[in-house]
C-alpha positions in Angstrom: -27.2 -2.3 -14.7 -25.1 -2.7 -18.0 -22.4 -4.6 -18.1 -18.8 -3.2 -18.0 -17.4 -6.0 -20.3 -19.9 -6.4 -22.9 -22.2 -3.6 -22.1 -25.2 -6.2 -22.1 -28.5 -3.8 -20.5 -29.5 -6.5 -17.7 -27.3 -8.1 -15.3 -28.5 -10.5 -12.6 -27.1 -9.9 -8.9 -25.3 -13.1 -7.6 -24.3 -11.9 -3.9 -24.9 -8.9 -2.2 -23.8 -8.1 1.7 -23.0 -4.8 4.5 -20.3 -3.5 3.6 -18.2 -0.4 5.4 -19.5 -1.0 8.5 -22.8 -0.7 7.1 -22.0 2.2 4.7 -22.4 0.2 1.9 -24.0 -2.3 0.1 -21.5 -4.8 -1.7 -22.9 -6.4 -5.0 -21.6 -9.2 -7.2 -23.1 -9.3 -10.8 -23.3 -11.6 -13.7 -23.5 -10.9 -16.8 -25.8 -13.4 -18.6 -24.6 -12.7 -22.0 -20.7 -12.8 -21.7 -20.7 -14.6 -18.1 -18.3 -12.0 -16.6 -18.6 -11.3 -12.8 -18.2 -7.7 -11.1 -18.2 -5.9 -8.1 -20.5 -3.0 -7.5 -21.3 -0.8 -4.5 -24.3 0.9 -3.5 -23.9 4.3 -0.8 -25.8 6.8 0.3 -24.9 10.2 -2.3 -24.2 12.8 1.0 -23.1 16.5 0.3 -19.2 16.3 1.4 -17.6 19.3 2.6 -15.2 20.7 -0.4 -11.6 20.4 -0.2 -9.4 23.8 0.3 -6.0 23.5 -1.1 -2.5 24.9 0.6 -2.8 27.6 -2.3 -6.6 28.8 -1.4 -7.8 26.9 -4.3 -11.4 24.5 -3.5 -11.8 21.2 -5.1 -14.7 18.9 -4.6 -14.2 16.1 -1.8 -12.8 12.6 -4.3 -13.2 9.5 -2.7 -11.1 8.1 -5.3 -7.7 10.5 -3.9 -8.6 9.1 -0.8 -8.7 5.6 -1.5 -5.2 5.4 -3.9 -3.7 8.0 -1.6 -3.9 5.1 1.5 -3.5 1.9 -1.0 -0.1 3.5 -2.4 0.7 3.8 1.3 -0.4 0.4 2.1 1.5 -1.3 -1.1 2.8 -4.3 -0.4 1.4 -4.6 3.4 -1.1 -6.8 4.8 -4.5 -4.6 4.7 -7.4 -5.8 3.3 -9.5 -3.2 0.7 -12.5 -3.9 2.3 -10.0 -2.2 5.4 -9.0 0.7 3.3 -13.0 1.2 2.4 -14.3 1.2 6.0 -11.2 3.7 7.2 -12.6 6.3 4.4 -15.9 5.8 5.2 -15.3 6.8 8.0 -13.1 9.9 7.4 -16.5 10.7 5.4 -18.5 10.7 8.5 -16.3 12.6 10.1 -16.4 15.5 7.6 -19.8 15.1 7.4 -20.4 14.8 11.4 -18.4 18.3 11.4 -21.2 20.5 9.3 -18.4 22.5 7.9 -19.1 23.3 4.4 -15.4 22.8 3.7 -12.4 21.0 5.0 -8.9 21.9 4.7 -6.1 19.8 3.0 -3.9 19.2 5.9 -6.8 18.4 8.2 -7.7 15.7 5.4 -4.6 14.8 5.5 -4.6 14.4 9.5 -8.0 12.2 9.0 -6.2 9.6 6.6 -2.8 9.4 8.9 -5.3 8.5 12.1 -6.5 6.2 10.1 -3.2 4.8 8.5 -2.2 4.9 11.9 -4.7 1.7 12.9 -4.7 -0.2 10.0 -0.7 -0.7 10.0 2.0 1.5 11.2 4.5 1.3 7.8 1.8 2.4 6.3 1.3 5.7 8.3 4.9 6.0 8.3 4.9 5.9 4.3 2.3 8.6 4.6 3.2 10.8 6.8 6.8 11.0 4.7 5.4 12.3 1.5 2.5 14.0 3.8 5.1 16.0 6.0 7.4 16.6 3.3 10.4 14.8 5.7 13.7 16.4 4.9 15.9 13.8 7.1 16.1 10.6 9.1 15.6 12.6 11.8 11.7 12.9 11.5 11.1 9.6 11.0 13.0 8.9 14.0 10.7 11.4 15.9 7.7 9.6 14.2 9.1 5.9 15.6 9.8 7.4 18.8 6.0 9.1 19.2 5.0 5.7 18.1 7.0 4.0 20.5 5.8 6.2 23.7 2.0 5.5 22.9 2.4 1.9 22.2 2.5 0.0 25.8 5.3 -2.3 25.8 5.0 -5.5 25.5 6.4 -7.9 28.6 8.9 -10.7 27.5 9.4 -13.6 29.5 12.8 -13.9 31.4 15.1 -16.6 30.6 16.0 -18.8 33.5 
């Protein structure tokens, strides 16, 4: 593999582990002429369904929306990427467990907020803002309050 710095033709793999829940195989280079270290990653190329738009249009499935769509929503919070990478991993197995030759937008966008919704709850919240297109406070109380009926309260000890 050439080298992203210095585009040397040979680099020499340092580490390499499962990734993704075993979706992927992590790789860290070194570049032997410009000693630079990178990350690469190494999937299986599977035919994802393509992507219908709000308008009708069709776009091909990008990983890459995915991924920045989540991280913007997970700014600032305490998520590892290796996190983010396993959640769309597995919204890819979904769409690919389906069979469906294509996938709607909102039902995309369902996928990631399930998802958003495990890894960390401001992060979903974020999300399903911009997602949702909330208008008032009022919708993100009725988010907190769906949030706050599925999530089994916690007992606190009484004070003697």
């Amino acid at each position: 593999m050439h080298c992203p710095f210095c585009r040397h033709g040979d680099t020499q793999v340092v580490d390499s582990r499962v990734s993704e829940d075993g979706a992927a195989i992590r790789r860290r280079r070194r570049c032997p002429s410009c000693d630079k270290r990178f990350t690469t990653y190494e999937r299986v190329e599977l035919a994802l369904p393509s992507v219908v738009k709000k308008d009708g249009s069709r776009t091909e499935f990008d990983r890459r929306k995915i991924v920045a769509s989540m991280q913007l929503a997970l700014r600032k919070r305490p998520v590892a990427a290796d996190a983010v990478d396993a959640a769309v991993a597995r919204i890819e197995y979904q769409l690919l467990g389906s069979g469906e030759r294509e996938v709607r937008s909102d039902r995309l966008g369902e996928l990631v907020m399930n998802e958003l919704r495990q890894l960390d709850t401001i992060a979903y919240v974020r999300f399903a803002s911009v997602y949702k297109r909330f208008e008032d406070v009022s919708e993100f109380e009725d988010v907190l309050d769906e949030f706050r009926r599925a999530t089994p309260k916690k007992s606190t000890p009484r004070k003697r």
